[in-house]
C-alpha positions as CSV (number, residue, x, y, z in Angstrom):
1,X,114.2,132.6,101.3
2,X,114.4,129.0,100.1
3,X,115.9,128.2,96.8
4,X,113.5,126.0,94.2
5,X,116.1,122.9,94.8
6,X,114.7,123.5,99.1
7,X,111.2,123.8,98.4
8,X,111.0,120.8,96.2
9,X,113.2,118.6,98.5
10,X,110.5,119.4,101.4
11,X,107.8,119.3,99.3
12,X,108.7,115.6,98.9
13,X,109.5,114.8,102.4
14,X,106.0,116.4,103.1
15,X,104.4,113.9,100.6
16,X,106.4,110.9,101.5
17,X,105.1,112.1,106.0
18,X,101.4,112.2,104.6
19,X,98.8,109.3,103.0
20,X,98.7,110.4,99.5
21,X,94.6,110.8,98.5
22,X,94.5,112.0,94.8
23,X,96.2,110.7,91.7
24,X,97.7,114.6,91.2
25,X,99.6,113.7,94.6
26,X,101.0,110.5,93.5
27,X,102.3,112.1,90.2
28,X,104.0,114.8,92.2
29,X,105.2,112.7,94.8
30,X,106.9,109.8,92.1
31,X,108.1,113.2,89.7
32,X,109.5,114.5,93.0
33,X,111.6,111.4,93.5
34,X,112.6,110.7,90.2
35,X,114.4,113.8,90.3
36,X,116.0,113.5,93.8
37,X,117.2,109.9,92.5
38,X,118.4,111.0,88.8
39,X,120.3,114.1,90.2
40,X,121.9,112.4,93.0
41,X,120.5,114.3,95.6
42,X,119.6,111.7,98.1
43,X,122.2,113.3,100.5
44,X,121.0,116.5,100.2
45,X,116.9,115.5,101.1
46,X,118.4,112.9,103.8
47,X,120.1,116.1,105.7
48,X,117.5,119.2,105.3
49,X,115.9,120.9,108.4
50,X,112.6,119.3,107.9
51,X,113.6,116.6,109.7
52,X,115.8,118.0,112.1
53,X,113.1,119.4,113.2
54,X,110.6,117.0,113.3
55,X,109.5,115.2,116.6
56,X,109.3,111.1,116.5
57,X,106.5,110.0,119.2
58,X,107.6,106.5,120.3
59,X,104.8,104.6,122.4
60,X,106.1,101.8,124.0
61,X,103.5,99.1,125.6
62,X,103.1,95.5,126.0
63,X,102.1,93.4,122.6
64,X,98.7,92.3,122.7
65,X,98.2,88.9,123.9
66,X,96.3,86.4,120.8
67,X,93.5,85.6,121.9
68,X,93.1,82.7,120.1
69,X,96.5,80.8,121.1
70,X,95.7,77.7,123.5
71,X,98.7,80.0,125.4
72,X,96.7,82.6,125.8
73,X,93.9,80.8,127.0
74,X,95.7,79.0,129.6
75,X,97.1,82.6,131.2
76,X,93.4,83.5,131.2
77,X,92.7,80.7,132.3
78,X,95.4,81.6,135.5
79,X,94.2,84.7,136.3
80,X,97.8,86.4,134.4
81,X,97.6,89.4,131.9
């Protein structure tokens, strides 16, 4: 069972993951880190399981071209994508 110190440490990294929508969110969310900050327990939120355990999707493409740019114009201009 996770201690009080564990649940609010993931409570934060779940608010600091997620777009905060009500005012009762950002309250928690600036509590949540004042107290992580002031207790020096940076180390301890940096190395808990919830990211561990987390999965980073990394999409890799081309940039999209300007289409404005007189550069961009000319490669249309070519035929090149």
């Amino acid at each position: 069972m996770p201690t009080e110190k564990q649940r609010a440490l993931r409570r934060l990294a779940v608010l600091e993951q997620s777009v905060l929508t009500t005012w009762i969110q950002v309250l928690e969310w600036d509590r949540l880190r004042r107290w992580v900050l002031d207790n020096n327990l940076l180390d301890d939120y940096k190395e808990q399981p919830y990211f561990s355990s987390r999965q980073e999707v990394t999409k890799i493409q081309r940039a999209l071209k300007k289409s404005s740019s007189m550069f961009s114009r000319f490669l249309t201009f070519l035929g090149i994508k």
